[in-house]
C-alpha positions in Angstrom: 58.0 -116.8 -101.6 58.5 -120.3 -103.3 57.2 -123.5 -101.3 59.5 -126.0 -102.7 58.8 -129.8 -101.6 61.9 -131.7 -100.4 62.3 -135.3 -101.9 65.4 -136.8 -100.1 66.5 -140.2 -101.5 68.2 -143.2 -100.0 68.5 -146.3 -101.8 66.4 -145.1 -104.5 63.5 -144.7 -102.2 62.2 -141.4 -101.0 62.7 -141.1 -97.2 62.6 -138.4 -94.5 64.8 -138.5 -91.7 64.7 -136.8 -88.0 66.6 -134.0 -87.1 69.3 -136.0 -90.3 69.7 -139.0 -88.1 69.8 -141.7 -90.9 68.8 -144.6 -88.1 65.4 -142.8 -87.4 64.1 -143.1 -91.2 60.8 -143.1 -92.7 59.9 -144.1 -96.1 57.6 -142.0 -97.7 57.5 -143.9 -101.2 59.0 -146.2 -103.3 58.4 -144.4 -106.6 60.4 -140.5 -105.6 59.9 -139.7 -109.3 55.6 -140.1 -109.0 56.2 -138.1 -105.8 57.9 -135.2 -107.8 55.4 -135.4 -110.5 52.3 -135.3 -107.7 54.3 -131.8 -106.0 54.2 -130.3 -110.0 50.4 -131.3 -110.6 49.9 -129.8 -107.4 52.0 -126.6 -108.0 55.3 -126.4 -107.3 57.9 -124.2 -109.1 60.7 -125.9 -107.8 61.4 -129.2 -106.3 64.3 -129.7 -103.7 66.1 -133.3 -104.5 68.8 -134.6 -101.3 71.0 -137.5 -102.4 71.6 -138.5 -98.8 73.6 -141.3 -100.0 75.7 -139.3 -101.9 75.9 -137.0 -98.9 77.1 -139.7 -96.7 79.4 -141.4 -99.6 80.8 -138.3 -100.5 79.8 -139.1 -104.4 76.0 -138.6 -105.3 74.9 -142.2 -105.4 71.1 -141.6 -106.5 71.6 -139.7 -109.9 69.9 -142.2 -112.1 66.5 -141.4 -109.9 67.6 -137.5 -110.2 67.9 -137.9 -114.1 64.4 -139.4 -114.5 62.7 -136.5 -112.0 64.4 -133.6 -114.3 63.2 -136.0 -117.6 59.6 -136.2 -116.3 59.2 -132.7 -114.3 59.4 -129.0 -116.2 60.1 -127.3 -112.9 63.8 -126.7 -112.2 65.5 -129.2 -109.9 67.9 -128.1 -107.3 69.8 -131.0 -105.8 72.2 -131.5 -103.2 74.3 -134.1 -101.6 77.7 -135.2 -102.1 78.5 -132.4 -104.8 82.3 -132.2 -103.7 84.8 -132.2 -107.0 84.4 -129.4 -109.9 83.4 -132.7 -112.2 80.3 -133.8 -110.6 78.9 -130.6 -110.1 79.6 -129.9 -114.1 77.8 -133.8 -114.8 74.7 -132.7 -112.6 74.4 -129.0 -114.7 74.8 -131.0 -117.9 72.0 -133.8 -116.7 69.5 -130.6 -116.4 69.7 -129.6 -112.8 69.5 -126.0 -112.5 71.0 -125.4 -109.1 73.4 -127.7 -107.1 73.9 -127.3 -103.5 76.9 -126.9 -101.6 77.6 -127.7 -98.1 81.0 -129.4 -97.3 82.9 -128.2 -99.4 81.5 -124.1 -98.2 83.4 -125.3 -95.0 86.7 -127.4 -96.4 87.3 -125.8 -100.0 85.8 -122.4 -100.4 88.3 -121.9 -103.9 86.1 -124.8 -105.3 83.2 -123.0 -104.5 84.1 -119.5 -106.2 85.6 -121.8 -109.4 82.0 -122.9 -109.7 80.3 -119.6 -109.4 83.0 -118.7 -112.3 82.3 -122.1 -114.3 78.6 -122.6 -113.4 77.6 -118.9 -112.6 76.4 -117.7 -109.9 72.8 -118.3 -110.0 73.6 -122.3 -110.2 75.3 -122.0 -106.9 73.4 -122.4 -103.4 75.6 -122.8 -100.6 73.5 -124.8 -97.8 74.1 -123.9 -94.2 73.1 -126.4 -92.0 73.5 -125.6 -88.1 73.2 -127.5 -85.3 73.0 -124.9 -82.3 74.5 -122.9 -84.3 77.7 -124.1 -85.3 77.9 -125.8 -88.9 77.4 -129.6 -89.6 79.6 -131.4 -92.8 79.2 -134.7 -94.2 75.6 -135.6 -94.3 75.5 -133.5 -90.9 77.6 -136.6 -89.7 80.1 -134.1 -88.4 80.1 -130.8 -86.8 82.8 -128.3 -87.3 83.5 -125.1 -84.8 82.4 -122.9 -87.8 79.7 -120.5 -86.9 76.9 -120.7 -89.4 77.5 -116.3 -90.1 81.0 -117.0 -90.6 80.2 -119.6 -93.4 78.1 -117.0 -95.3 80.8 -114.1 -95.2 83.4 -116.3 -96.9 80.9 -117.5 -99.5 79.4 -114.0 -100.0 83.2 -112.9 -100.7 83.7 -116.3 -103.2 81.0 -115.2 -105.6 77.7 -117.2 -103.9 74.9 -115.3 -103.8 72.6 -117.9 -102.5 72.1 -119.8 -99.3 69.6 -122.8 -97.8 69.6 -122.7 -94.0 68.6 -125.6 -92.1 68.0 -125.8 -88.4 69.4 -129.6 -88.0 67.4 -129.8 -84.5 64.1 -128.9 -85.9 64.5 -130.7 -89.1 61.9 -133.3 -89.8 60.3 -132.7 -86.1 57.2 -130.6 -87.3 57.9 -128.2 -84.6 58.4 -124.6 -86.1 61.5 -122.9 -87.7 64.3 -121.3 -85.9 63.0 -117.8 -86.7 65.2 -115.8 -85.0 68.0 -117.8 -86.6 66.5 -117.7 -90.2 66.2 -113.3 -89.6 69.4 -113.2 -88.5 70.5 -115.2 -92.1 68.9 -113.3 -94.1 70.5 -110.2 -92.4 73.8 -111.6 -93.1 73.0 -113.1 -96.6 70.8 -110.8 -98.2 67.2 -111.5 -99.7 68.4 -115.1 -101.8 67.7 -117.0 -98.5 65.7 -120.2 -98.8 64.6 -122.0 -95.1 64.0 -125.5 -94.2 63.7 -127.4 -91.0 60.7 -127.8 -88.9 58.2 -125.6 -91.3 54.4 -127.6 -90.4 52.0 -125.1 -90.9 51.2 -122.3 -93.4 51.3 -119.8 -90.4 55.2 -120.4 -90.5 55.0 -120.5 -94.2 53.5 -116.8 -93.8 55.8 -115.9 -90.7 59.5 -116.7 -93.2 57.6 -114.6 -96.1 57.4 -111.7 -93.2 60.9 -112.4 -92.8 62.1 -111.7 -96.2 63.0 -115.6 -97.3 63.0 -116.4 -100.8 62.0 -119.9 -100.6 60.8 -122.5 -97.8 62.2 -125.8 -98.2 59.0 -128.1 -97.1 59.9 -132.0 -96.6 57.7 -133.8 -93.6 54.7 -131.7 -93.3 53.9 -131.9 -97.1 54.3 -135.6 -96.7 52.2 -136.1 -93.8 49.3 -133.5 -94.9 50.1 -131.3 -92.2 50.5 -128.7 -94.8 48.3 -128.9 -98.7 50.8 -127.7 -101.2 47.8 -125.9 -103.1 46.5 -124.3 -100.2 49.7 -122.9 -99.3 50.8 -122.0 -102.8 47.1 -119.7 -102.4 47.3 -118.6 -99.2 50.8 -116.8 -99.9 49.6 -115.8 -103.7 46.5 -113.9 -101.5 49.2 -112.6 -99.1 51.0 -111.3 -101.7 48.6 -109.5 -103.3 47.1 -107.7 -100.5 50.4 -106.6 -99.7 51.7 -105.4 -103.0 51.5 -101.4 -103.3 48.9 -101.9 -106.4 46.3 -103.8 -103.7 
């Protein structure tokens, strides 16, 4: 299982918000792209970029900072926010970014969304389910729809997406623990190309989702406050994995 640091920008700054309430904000750094080059020394595969601007806007509004992190960084780059017309998501494949994530437009366009798996492919697609008790939330998670988060991943399973990000908006940012019975239940419905964000702190729940079957835990606070070391999660699940592999 990937541990993939979260950088969320606003106003060029990289920022972590509480349970995606953008009036309880905390700035993490001014510099996001020496904060992606600091989670690659340390060992990341993968780094997890949020334009919440652009999320809000409707428009990504933070792509000259996303352009100098996939410049600087070799990892791939996954980035979401504001990724809502067939153009942008082609500009943000073309800039380097090997994945772009979709949320709104899972809920309000689901023919853009299998257009892109055609365009794109399938394995630049991740659709991000993000669930407030468990009904989905649009916009920036400014608005909640009546959508159940399982009915969202049917209709993207049938569109072509064959991967998903599912957030728990109520533990996001709160280093409490995942929604674990929430997370099983995705990847039940969605197969094994689930990645998991949203109140990870420890490596204990880093270990618990890898029981689970995610693919990829989505880490934003806890790397930022040392709650959890990058390397010494990045070992601890490499050890994992190896004493559970049938060769061990």
């Amino acid at each position: 299982m990937e541990v993939i640091p979260a950088i969320d920008l606003m106003g060029g700054r990289c920022v972590r918000l509480y349970q995606g309430d953008y009036e309880r904000e905390t700035v993490f750094s001014e510099d996001p792209l020496e904060v992606a080059r600091e989670w690659v020394r340390s060992g990341a595969t993968r780094l997890h970029v949020v334009d919440l601007d652009g999320a809000r806007l409707g428009a990504p509004a933070n792509l000259g900072v996303v352009r100098q992190i996939v410049s600087a960084v070799g990892d791939p780059v996954q980035l979401g926010g504001g990724i809502r017309t067939p153009e942008t998501a082609a500009e943000i494949v073309g800039m380097g970014v090997a994945r772009v994530m979709l949320g709104t437009v899972a809920v309000s366009q689901p023919e853009l969304v299998r257009r892109l798996c055609g365009e794109l492919g399938s394995e630049a697609v991740v659709v991000t389910v993000d669930a407030r008790d468990g009904l989905v939330a649009v916009s920036g998670w400014t608005a909640d729809s009546n959508i159940p988060a399982a009915d969202v991943v049917r209709r993207m399973k049938a569109v072509g997406v064959h991967s998903f990000l599912y957030t728990d908006i109520a533990r996001d940012g709160t280093l409490t623990e995942p929604n674990f019975d929430a997370i099983a239940e995705m990847v039940h419905q969605a197969g094994a190309c689930v990645m998991a964000a949203g109140g990870i702190s420890t490596v204990q729940h880093l270990s618990r989702l890898a029981d689970l079957g995610v693919a990829g835990a989505v880490v934003g606070t806890a790397l930022y406050t040392g709650d959890i070391n990058l390397p010494e999660a990045i070992e601890t699940l490499a050890r994992r994995g190896e004493r559970c592999s049938p060769s061990a």
